[in-house]
N, C-alpha and C positions, 0 to 999 in steps of 0.2 A: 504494500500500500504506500499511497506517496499522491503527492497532487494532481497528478496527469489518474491517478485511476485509484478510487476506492466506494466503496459501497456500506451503507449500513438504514435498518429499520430500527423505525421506534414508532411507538404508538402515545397517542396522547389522549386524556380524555377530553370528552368532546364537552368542554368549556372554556367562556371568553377569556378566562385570567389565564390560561393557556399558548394564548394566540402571540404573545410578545415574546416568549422563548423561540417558540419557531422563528419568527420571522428573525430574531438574534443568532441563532442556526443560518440561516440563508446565507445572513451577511458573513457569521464566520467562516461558514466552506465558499460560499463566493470569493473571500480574502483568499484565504488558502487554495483555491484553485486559479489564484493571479488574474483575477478581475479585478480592476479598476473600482476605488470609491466609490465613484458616481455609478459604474456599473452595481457594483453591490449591493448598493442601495436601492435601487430601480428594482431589482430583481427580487429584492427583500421586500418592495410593496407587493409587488405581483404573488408570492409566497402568501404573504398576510389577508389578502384577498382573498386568496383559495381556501385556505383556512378558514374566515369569516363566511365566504360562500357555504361551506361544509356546515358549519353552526346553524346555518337557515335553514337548511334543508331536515326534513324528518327522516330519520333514521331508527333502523333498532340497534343499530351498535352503539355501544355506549362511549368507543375509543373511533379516533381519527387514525389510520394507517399515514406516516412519513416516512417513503424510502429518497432516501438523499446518494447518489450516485454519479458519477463519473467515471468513462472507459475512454479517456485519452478523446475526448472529444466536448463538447458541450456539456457543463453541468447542470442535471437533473434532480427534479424535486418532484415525486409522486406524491402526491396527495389523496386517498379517496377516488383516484383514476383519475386525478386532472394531474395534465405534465407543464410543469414551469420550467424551462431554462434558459441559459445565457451560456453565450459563446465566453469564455477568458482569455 
């Protein structure tokens, strides 16, 4: 594992006091896979979105599924089936 390529899930439960760690995740693997500030951050609204999106939606799961990923290409943020990512 290294910045060009690593992978890992976590699940969160599906509540708002939740939603600022992820998107804090976004920005830190966004840093660490050599995007840009201003990228990072961009990408870490679009994260929080998705996130937020998932909180509206009724559900029987009581967790949000986050697999946060990169394979030497674009890094990716699954959410719930929606894909967020940004080139670094």
């Amino acid at each position: 594992m290294d910045a060009s390529t690593f992978e890992f899930t976590i699940s969160i439960p599906r509540d708002a006091q939740f939603v600022s760690m992820v998107r804090g995740l976004a920005v830190h693997a966004a840093r660490y896979a050599s995007c840009a500030n201003s990228d990072a951050e961009t990408f870490a609204g679009s994260v929080e979105a998705a996130v937020h999106a998932c909180l509206r939606e009724t559900s029987p799961n009581a967790t949000i599924s986050v697999v946060v990923r990169r394979d030497a290409g674009p890094l990716e943020f699954l959410i719930d089936g929606r894909t967020i990512a940004v080139e670094p």
